[in-house]
VEXMINU-560150 format. One line per field, with one value per residue (C-alpha): x negated, y, z; residue in one letter. Coordinates in Angstrom, 3 decimals. Each point is the difference from the previous one (the first is absolute). Layout:
N
x: X/... $
y: Y/... $
z: Z/... $
res: a/... $
This chain:
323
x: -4.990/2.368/1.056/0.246/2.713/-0.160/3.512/1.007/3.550/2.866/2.977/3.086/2.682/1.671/1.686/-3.114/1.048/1.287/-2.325/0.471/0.353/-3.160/-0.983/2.763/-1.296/0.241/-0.153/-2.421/0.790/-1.976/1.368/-1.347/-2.889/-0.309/-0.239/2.402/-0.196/0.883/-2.970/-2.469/1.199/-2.241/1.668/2.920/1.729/-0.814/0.452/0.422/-2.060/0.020/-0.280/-3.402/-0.640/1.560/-0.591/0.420/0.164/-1.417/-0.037/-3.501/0.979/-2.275/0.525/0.699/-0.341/-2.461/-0.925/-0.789/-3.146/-3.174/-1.448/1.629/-0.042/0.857/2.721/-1.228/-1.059/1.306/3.552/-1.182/0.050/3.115/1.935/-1.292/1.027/3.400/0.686/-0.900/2.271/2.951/-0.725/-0.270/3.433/1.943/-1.290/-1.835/2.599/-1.833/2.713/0.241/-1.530/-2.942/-3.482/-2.805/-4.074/-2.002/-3.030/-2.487/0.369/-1.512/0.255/-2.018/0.217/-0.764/-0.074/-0.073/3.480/1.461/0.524/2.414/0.589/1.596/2.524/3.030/-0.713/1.417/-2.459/1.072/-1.572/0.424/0.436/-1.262/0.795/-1.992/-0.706/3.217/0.865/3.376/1.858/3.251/1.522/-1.899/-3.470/-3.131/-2.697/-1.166/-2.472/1.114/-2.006/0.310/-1.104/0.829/0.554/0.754/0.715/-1.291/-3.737/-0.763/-0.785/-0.063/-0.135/0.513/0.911/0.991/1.041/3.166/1.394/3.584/0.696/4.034/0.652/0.276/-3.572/-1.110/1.351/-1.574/-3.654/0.304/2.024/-2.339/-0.580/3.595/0.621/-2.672/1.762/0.797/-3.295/-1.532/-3.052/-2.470/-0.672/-3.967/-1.289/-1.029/-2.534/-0.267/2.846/-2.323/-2.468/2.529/1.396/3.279/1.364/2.030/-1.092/2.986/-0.910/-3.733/-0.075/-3.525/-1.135/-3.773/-2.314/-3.885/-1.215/-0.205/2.344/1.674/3.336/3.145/3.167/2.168/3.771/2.818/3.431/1.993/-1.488/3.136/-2.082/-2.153/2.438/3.248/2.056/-1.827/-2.497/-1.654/-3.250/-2.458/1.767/-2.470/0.670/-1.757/-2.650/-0.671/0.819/-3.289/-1.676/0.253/-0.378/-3.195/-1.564/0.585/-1.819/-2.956/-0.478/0.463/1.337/3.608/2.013/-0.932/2.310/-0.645/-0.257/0.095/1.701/-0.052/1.057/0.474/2.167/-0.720/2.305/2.228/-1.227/1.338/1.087/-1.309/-3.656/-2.815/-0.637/-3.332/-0.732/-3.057/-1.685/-3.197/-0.735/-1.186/-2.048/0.374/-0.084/-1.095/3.183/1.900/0.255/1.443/1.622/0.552/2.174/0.982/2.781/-1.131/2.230/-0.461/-3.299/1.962/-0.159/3.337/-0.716/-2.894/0.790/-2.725/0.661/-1.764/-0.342/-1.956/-2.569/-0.205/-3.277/-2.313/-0.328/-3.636/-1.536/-1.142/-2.107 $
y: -19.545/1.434/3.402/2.591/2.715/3.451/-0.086/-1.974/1.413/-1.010/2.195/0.112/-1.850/1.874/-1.219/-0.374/1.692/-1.462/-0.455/3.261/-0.175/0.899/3.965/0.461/2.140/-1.709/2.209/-1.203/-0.340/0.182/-3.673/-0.950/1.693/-1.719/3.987/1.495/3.355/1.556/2.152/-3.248/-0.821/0.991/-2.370/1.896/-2.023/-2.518/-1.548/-3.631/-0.018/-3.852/-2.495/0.391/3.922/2.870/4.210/1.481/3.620/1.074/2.803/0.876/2.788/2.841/-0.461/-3.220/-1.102/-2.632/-0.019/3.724/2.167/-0.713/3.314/3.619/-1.297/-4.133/-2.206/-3.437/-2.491/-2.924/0.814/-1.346/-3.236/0.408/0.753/-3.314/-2.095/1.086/-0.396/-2.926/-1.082/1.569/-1.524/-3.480/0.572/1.945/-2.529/-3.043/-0.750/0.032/-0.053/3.698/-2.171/-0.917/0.334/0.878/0.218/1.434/-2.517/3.161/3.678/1.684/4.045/2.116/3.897/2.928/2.698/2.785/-0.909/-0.200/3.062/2.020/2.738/-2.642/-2.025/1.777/-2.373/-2.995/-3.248/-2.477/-3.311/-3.285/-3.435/-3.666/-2.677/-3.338/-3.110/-0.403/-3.319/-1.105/-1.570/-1.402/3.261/2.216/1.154/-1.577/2.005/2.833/2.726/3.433/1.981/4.108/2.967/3.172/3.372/3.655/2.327/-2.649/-0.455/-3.120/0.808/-3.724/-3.840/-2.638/-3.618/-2.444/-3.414/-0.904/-2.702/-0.796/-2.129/-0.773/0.698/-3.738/-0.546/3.081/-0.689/-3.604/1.702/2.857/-1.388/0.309/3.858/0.617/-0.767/2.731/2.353/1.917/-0.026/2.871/1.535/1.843/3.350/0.534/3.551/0.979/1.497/4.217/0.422/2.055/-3.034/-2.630/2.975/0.738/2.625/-1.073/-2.166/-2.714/-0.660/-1.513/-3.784/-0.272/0.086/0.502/-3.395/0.908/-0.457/1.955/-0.711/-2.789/0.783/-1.909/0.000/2.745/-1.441/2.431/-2.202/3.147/1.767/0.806/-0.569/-2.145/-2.645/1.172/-2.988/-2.701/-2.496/-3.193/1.114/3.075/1.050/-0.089/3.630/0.729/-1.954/1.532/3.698/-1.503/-0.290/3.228/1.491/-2.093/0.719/3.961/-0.587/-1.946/2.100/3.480/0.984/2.571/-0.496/-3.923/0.308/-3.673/-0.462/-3.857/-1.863/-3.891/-2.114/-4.144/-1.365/-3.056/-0.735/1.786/2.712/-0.701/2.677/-1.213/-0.756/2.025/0.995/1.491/1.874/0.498/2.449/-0.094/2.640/-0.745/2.238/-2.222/2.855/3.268/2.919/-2.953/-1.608/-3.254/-0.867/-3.485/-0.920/-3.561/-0.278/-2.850/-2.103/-2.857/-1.105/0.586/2.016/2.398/1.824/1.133/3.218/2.566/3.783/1.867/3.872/2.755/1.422/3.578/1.491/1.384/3.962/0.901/2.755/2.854/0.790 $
z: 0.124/2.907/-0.873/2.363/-0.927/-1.567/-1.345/3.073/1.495/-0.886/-0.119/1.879/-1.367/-2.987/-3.298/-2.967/-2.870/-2.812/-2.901/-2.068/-3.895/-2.482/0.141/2.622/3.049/3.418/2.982/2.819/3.472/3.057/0.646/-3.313/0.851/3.556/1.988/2.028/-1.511/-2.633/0.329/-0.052/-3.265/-3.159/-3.039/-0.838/-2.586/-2.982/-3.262/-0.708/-3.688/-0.450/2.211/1.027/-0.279/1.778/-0.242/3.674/1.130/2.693/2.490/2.262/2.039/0.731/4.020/1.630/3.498/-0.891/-3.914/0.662/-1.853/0.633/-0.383/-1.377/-3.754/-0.109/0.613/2.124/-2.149/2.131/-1.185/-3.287/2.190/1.909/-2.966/-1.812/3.029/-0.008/-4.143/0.964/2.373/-1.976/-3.084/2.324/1.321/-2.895/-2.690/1.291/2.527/2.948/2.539/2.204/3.428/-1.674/1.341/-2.561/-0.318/-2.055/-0.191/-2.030/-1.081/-2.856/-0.213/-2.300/-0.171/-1.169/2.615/-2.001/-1.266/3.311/0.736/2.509/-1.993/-2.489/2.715/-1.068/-3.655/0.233/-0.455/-3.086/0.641/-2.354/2.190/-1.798/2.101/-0.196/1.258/0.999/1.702/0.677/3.502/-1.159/-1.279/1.893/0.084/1.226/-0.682/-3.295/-1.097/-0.311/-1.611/-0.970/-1.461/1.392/-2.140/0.801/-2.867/-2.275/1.622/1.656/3.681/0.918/-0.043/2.065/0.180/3.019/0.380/2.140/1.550/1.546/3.359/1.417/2.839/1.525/-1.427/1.642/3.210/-0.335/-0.967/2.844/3.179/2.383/-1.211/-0.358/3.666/1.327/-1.909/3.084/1.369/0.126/-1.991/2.176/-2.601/0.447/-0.214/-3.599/-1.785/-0.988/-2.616/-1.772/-0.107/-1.456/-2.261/1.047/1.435/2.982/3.003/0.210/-4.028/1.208/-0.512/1.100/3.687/0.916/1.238/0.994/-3.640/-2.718/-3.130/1.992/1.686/1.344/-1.754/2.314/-0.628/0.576/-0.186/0.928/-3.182/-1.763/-3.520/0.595/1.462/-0.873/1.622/2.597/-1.003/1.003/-1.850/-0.858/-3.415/-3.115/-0.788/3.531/-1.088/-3.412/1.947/2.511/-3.025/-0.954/3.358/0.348/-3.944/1.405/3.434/-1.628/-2.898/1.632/-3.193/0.944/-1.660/-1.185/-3.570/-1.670/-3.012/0.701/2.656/0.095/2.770/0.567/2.865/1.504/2.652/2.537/2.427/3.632/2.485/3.170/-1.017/-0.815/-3.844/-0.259/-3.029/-2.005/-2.659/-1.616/-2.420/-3.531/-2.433/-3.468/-2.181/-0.316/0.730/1.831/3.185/0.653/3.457/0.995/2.780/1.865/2.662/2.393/2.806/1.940/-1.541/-4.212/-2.079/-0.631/-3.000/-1.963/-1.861/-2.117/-0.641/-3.029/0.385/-2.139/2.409/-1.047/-0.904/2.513/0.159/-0.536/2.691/-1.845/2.672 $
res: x/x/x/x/x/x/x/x/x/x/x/x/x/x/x/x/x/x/x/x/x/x/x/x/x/x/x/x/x/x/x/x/x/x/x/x/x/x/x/x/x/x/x/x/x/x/x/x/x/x/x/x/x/x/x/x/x/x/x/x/x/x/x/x/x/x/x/x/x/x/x/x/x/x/x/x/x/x/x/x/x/x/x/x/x/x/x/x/x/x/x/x/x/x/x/x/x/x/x/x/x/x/x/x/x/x/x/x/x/x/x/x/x/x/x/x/x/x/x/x/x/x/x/x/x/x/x/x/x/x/x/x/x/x/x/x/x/x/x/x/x/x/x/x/x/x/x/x/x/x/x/x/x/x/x/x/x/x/x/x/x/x/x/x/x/x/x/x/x/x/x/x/x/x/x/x/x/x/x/x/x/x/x/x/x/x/x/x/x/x/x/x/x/x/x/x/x/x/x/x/x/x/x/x/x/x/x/x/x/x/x/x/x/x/x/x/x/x/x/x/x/x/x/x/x/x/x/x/x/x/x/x/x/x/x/x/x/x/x/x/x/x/x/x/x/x/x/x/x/x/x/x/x/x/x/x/x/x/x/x/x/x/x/x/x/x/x/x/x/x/x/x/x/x/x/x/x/x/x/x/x/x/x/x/x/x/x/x/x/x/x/x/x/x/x/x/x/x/x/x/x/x/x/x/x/x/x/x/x/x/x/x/x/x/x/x/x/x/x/x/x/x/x $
């Protein structure tokens, strides 16, 4: 299978940090965390347990220029997500060994949620969650590939869950895989128009991922490389957290439901997302059980498939007419 990236960046240059001792806290950085601000980082620090197993706390802010609320009473669920990628990529470099230049993907995501626990009148508690790593497969001394998976608490209740499988590429072997992408690096990528922010559920135009086609629940991928969030540093591909935030974006559109608040989010990645081509992206809106709708959404490009991700969301009741 070729993966195509979620955790994908790599970070500037920067010392890894040494591997701490057991139950010694480790501060994390925004380099460990592969962002360029402070503000973009949700991991806060960790615990090496045993070899294997590590406690993180986290921080999800109550405003954020991105990972902002989705409505007057709950915190966006994708930063569930966001804040698995990046324990990810710390735990890579800070105990695996992955070296600071190296590239990652994430070849499938796993969140589950309860969005009744993630609430913004609790942000100013910090989130507790517990890291086992898995699968872990060895280059030499450094990493080649491992599951992470997590459980995320606040004030003791679980809020969420989520698993994702990772893998690590050098830099020569990236350059070999990606040199005729690397070179069109400067090239640049027209932004289409894109679709009502209220539509894809967010609140600001610039944050819309989706731009409109002439059918309904089919869109194209809208790519903003100036998005200071979205792609924090340049890249020779669409970044996988675009794609998942598409998902989203699309799940929302198809469904009509505002705010979408998943309480299941899956997602496979089959190879890499290019810049300069079309990625059309589809919906199709399941009804599998009663309360519940189902979203299932495909990113498609050059004839492939991208990714295939499905969305589960509680439908709320219908009000009855007394009339």
């Amino acid at each position: 299978m070729s993966p195509a990236t979620l955790t994908e960046d790599s970070a500037p240059p920067s010392p890894v940090t040494e591997r701490p001792a057991p139950h010694a806290h480790t501060v994390v950085t925004k380099e460990l965390a592969h962002r360029n601000t402070e503000t973009d980082v949700f991991p806060a620090r960790w615990t090496r347990i045993s070899d294997t197993r590590f406690r993180f706390t986290a921080h999800w802010p109550a405003a954020h220029a991105f990972f902002g609320p989705v409505d007057d009473r709950h915190q966006d669920p994708m930063v569930v997500g966001e804040t698995l990628r990046q324990a990810s990529m710390v735990l890579a470099h800070a105990e695996f060994g992955a070296p600071a230049d190296t590239h990652f993907v994430m070849w499938d995501l796993t969140v589950r949620l309860d969005p009744s626990a993630l609430l913004l009148a609790d942000a100013a508690e910090p989130v507790e969650f517990d890291v086992v790593c898995s699968e872990v497969r060895r280059r030499g001394s450094g990493l080649h590939s491992m599951r992470t998976t997590m459980e995320f608490r606040r004030a003791g209740r679980l809020v969420a869950s989520g698993t994702g499988s990772t893998g690590c590429t050098s830099p020569r072997a990236y350059r070999r895989l990606r040199a005729a992408k690397l070179s069109a690096l400067d090239t640049p990528v027209p932004l289409l128009p894109g679709i009502a922010p209220r539509t894809a559920g967010r609140a600001r135009a610039e944050d819309v991922v989706l731009a409109p086609t002439d059918r309904p629940d089919v869109w194209h991928l809208r790519v903003d490389t100036g998005h200071p969030v979205l792609f924090p540093r340049p890249n020779d591909h669409v970044p996988g957290m675009v794609l998942f935030e598409a998902a989203r974006q699309a799940a929302t559109a198809a469904s009509g439901l505002r705010p979408f608040l998943p309480a299941a989010m899956t997602a496979g990645f089959t190879r890499y997302a290019e810049l300069h081509a079309p990625c059309r992206i589809e919906a199709e809106v399941l009804h599998e059980r009663p309360g519940e709708v189902t979203v299932r959404v495909s990113g498609l490009q050059d004839g492939g498939s991208v990714f295939t991700a499905a969305l589960t969301a509680a439908r709320p009741p219908r009000v009855r007419s007394l009339s």
